[in-house]
FIGUPA-654586 format. One record per residue (C-alpha): residue in three letters; x, y negated, z negated. Coordinates in pm, 1 decimal. Each point is the difference from the previous one (the first is absolute). Layout:
<sites>
rest=ALA X=X Y=Y Z=Z
...
</sites>
This chain:
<sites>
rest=UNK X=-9051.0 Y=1061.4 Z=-11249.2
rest=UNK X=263.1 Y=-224.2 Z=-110.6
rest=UNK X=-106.9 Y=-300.0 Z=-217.1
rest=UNK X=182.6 Y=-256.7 Z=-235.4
rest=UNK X=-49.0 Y=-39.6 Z=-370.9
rest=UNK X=147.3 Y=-224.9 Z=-236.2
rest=UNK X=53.8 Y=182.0 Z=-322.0
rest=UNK X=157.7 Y=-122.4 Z=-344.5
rest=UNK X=430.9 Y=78.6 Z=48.6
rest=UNK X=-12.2 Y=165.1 Z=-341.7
rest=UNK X=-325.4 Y=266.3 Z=77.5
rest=UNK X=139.0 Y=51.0 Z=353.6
rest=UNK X=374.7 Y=109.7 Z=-190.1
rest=UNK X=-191.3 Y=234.6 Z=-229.5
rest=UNK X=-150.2 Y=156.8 Z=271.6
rest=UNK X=256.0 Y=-11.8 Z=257.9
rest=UNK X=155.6 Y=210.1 Z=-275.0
rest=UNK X=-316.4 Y=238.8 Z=-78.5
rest=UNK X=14.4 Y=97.5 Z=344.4
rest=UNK X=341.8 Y=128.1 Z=-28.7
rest=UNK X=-48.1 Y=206.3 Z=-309.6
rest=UNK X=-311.9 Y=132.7 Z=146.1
rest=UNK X=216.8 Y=43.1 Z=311.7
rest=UNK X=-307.9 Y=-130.0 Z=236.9
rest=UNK X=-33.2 Y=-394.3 Z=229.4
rest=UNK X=-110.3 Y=-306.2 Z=-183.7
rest=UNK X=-277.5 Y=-15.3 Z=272.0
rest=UNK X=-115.1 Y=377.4 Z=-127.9
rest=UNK X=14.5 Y=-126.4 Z=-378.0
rest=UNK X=-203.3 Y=-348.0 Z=118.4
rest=UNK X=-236.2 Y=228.4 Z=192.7
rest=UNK X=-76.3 Y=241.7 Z=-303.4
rest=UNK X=-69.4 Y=-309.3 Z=-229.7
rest=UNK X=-237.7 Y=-123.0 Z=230.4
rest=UNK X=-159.8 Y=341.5 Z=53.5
rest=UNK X=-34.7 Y=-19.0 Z=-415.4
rest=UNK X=-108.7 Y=-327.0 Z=-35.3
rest=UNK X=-273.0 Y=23.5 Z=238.1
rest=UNK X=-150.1 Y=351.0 Z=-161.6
rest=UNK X=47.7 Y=-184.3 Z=-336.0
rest=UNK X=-234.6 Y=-258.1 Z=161.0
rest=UNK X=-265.5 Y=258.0 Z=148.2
rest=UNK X=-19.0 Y=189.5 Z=-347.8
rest=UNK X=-54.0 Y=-297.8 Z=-197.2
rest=UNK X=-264.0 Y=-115.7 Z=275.3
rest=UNK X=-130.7 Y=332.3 Z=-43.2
rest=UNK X=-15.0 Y=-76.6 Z=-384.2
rest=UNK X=-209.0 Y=-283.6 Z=-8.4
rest=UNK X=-378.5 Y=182.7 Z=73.5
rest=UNK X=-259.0 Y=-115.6 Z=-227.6
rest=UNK X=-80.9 Y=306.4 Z=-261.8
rest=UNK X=-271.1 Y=220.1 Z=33.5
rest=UNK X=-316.9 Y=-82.8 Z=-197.2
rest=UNK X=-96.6 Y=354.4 Z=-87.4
rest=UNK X=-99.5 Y=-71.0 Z=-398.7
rest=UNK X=-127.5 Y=-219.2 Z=-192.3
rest=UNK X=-248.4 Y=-14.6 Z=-324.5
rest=UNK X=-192.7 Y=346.8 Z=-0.7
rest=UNK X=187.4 Y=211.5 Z=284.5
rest=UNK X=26.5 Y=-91.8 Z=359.3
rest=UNK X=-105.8 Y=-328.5 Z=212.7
rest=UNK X=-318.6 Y=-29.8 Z=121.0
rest=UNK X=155.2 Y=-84.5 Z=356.5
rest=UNK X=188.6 Y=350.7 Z=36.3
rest=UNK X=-255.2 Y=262.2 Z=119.1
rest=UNK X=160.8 Y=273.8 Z=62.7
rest=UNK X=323.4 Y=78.8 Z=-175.4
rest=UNK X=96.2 Y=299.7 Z=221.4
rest=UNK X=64.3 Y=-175.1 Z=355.8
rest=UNK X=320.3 Y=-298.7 Z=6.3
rest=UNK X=-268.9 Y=-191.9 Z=225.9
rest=UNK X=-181.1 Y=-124.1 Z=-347.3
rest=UNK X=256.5 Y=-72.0 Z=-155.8
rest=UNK X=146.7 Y=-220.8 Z=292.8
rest=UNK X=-278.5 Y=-158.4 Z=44.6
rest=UNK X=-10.6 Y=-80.3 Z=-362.9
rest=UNK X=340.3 Y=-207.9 Z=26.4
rest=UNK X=-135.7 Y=-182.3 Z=293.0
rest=UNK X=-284.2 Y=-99.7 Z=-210.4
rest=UNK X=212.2 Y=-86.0 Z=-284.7
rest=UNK X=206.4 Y=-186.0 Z=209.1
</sites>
């Protein structure tokens, strides 16, 4: 797809001239930044889930049943959440 950008003269000289020492398009380079940017994104997304409440005062929380299936403890975040 072809689409226009308006990008700063001096970043689009430094990479005009990263994608000649890497020997590869500026449209590849633009791509791959994109592509990191966005996983960057879904990581720290990813990142932000409240913490398990699995202690406390004396041992485990009252709300976790059974400590040998995930489906406790999810349910424990939902009801922390």
């Amino acid at each position: 797809m072809r689409t226009t950008l308006n990008i700063d003269s001096e970043l689009l000289i430094k990479a005009k001239s990263l994608a000649a020492k890497e020997r590869t398009h500026l449209t590849r380079l633009i791509e791959q930044g994109l592509m990191l940017r966005l996983k960057k994104q879904t990581v720290r997304s990813y990142r932000h889930r409240p913490d398990l409440p699995v202690s406390g005062k004396g041992g485990l929380q009252k709300t976790i049943s059974d400590t040998l299936t995930h489906r406790a403890l999810l349910d424990a975040v939902d009801d922390a959440s």
